[in-house]
C-alpha positions as CSV (number, residue, x, y, z in Angstrom):
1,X,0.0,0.0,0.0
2,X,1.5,3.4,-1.1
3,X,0.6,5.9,1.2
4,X,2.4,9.1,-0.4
5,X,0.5,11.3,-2.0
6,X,0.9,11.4,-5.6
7,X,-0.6,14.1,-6.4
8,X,-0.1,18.0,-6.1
9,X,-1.6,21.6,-6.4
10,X,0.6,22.4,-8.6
11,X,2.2,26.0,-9.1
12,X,1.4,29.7,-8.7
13,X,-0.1,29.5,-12.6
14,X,-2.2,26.6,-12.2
15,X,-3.6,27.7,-9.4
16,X,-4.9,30.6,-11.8
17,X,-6.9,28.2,-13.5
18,X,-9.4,28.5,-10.3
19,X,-10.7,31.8,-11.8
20,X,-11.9,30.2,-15.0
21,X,-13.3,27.0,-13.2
22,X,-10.6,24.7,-13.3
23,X,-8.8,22.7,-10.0
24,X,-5.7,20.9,-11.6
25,X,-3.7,18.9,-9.6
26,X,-0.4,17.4,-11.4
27,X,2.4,14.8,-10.4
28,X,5.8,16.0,-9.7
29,X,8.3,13.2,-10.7
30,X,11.7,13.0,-10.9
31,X,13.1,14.5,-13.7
32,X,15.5,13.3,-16.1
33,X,17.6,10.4,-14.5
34,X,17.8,11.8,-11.2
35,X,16.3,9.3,-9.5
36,X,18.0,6.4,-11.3
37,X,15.4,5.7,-13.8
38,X,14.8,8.1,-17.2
39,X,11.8,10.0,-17.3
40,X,12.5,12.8,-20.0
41,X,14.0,10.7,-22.8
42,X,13.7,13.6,-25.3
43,X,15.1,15.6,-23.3
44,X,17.8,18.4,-24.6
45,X,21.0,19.8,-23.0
46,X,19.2,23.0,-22.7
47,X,16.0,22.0,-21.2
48,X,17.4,19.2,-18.8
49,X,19.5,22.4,-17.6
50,X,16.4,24.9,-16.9
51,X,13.9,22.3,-15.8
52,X,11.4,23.9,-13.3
53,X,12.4,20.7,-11.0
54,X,13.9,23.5,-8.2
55,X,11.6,26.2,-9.1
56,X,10.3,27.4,-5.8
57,X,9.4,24.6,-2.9
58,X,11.4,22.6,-5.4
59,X,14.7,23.8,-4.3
60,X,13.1,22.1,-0.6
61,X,15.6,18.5,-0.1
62,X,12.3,17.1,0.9
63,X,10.8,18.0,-2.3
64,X,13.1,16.4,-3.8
65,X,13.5,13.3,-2.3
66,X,9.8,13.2,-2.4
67,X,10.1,13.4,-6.1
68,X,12.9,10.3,-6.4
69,X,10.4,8.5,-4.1
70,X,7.8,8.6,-6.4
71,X,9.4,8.1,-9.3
72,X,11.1,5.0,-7.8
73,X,7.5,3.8,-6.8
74,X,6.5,4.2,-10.4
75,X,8.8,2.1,-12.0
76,X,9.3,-0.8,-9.4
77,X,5.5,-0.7,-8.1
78,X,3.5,0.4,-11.2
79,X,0.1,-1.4,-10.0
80,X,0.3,-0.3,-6.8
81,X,1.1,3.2,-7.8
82,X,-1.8,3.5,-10.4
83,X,-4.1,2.7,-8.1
84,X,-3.3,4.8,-5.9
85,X,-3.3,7.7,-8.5
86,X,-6.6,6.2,-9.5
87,X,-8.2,6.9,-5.5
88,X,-6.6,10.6,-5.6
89,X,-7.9,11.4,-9.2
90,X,-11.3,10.6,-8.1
91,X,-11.7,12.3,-4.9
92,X,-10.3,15.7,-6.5
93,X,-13.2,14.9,-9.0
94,X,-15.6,14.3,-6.3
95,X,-14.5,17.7,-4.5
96,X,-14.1,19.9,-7.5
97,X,-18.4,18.4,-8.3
98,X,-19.1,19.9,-4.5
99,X,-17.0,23.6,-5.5
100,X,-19.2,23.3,-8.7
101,X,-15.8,23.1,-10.6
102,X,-14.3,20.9,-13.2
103,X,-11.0,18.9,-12.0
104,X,-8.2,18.4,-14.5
105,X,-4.8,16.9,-14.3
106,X,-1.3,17.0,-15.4
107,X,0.6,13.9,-15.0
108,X,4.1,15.5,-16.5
109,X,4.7,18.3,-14.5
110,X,8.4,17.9,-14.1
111,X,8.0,14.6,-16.6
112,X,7.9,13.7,-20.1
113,X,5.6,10.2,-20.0
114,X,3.8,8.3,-22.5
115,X,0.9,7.6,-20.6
116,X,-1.0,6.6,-22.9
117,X,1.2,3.6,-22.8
118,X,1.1,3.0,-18.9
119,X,-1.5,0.3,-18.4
120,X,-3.0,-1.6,-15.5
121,X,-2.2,-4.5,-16.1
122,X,-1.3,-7.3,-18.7
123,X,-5.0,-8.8,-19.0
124,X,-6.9,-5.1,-18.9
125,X,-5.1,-2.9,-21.3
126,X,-6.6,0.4,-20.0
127,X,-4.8,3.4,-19.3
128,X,-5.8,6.4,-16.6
129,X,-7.8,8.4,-19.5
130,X,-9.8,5.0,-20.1
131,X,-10.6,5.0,-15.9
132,X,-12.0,8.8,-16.2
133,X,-12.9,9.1,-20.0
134,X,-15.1,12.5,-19.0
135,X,-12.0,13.8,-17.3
136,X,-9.8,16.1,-19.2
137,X,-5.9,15.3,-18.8
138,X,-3.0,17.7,-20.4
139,X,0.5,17.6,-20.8
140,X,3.6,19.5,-22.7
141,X,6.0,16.8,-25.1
142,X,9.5,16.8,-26.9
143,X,8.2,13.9,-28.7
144,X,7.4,14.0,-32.0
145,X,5.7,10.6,-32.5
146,X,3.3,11.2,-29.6
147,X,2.6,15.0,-30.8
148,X,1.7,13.6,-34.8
149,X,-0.1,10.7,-33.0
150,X,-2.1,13.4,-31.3
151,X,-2.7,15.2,-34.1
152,X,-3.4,12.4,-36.0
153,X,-6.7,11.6,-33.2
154,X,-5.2,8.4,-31.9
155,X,-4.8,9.1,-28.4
156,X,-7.3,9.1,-26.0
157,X,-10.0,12.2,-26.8
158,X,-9.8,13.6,-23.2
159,X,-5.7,14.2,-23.6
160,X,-4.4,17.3,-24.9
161,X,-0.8,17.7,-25.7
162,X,1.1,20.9,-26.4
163,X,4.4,20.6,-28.0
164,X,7.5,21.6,-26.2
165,X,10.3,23.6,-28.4
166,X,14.3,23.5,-27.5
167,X,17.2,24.1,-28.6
168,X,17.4,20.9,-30.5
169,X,14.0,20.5,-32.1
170,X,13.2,23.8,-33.5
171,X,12.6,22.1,-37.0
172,X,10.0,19.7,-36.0
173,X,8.6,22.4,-33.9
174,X,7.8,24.3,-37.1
175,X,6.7,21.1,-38.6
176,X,4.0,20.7,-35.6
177,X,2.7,24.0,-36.3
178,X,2.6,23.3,-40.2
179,X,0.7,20.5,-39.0
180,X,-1.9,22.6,-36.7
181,X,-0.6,21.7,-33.3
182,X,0.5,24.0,-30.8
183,X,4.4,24.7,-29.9
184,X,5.5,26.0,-26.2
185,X,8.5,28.4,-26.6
186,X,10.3,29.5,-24.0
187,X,11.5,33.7,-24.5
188,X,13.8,36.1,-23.3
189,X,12.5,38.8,-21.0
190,X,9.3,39.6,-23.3
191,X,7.1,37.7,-25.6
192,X,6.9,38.5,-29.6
193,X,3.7,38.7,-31.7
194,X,5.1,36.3,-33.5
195,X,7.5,33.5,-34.1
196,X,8.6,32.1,-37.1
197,X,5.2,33.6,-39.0
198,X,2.9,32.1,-36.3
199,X,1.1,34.0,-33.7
200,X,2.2,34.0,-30.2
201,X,-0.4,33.3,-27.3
202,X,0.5,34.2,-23.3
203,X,1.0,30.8,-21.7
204,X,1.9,32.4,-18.8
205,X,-1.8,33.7,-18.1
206,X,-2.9,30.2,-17.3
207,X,-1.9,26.3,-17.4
208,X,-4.8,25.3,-19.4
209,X,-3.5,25.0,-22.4
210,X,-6.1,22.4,-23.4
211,X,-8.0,26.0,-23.7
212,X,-5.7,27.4,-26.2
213,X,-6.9,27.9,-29.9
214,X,-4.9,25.7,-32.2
215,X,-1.9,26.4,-34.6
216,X,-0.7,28.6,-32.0
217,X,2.5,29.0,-30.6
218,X,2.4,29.3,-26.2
219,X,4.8,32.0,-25.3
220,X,6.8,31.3,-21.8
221,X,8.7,33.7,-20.5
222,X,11.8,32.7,-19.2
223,X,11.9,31.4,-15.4
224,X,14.2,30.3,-12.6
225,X,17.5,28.9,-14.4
226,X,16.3,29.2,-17.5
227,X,17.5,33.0,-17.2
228,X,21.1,31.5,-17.6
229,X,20.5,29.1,-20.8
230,X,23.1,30.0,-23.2
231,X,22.5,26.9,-25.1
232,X,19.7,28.3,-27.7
233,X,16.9,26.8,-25.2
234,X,15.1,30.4,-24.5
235,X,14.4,32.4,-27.6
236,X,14.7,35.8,-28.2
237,X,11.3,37.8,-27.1
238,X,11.4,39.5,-30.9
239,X,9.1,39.3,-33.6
240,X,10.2,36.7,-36.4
């Protein structure tokens, strides 16, 4: 029996999803191969090095080893783990229903996995989104094959998935767009109009970004350690 909890409020910008109706509640693994198993694997220099991982409570030891703990409890105890995310997922449901609010959830904050290829078991190939199919779930990617699978309508209707751009993937970022999906960028001090041709939408406003309009790309300005990337990682905030 797992008794950690999985899941988490979140950040200062998904709380501000309260004002348009939303509770979200994400999990806070690990990232990258700090805790011994590989939960980024498309991952760039740039991005590994200005993950949001120590961002506020993060910089906390017991955040962190928290974090490890969980992640360790996904890999060696998977069952166990997804039923317990399965008991917190639907009490935040049933509380959101008594604020008259809608509950959504982000399984990568601080993680980059296929979920949709995390099942129960061997004999009842469901995933989470199958367990709450009116629940919406959201997450940011680096990986190409599960942002065209997206886009393509083969994963699970209540998943939305928001591209995330680096350093190393600017070219199949563009290719997203071409393909009416939705890039995050990551700017410099201020956000442009536009990049690359595309309009640029204020991610920053909210975490929603199963709200945002598509062929868009989802501004971020620059947070934390990001403010020292020097390795192409943040853009510059100027029209292109």
């Amino acid at each position: 029996m797992i008794k950690t909890t999985l899941l988490t409020s979140g950040n200062a910008k998904i709380i501000k999803g309260e004002k348009l109706g939303y509770i979200t509640k994400g999990l806070h693994l690990a990232p990258a191969n700090l805790s011994g198993y590989e939960t980024c694997r498309w991952r760039s220099k740039g991005c590994t090095m200005a993950c949001l991982n120590t961002a506020g409570r993060g910089r906390m030891n017991t955040i962190q080893d928290s974090r490890i703990a969980k992640t360790k409890l996904f890999f060696e105890k998977q069952f166990d783990f997804l039923a317990k995310l399965t008991k917190e997922i639907a009490s935040t449901i049933k509380s959101s229903i008594k604020k008259e609010m809608e509950a959504v959830f982000r399984l990568n904050l601080t993680s980059d996995i296929a979920w949709e290829s995390v099942f129960f078991n061997e004999d009842e190939p469901k995933t989470i989104f199958d367990k709450f199919p009116e629940t919406k779930f959201y997450d940011y990617t680096k990986s190409f094959q599960r942002m065209k699978a997206f886009l393509n309508g083969e994963l699970p209707s209540n998943y939305h998935l928001t591209f995330s751009c680096s350093e190393t993937n600017e070219k199949i970022a563009k290719l997203v767009l071409e393909m009416g999906g939705n890039v995050a960028v990551v700017f410099r001090n201020q956000l442009p109009k536009t990049w690359n041709g595309v309009e640029v939408v204020n991610g920053d406003e909210s975490d929603l970004r199963f709200l945002d309009k598509q062929g868009v790309v989802v501004g971020l300005i620059e947070k934390g350690l990001a403010k020292q990337d020097e390795t192409g990682f943040v853009k510059e905030g100027i029209n292109s």
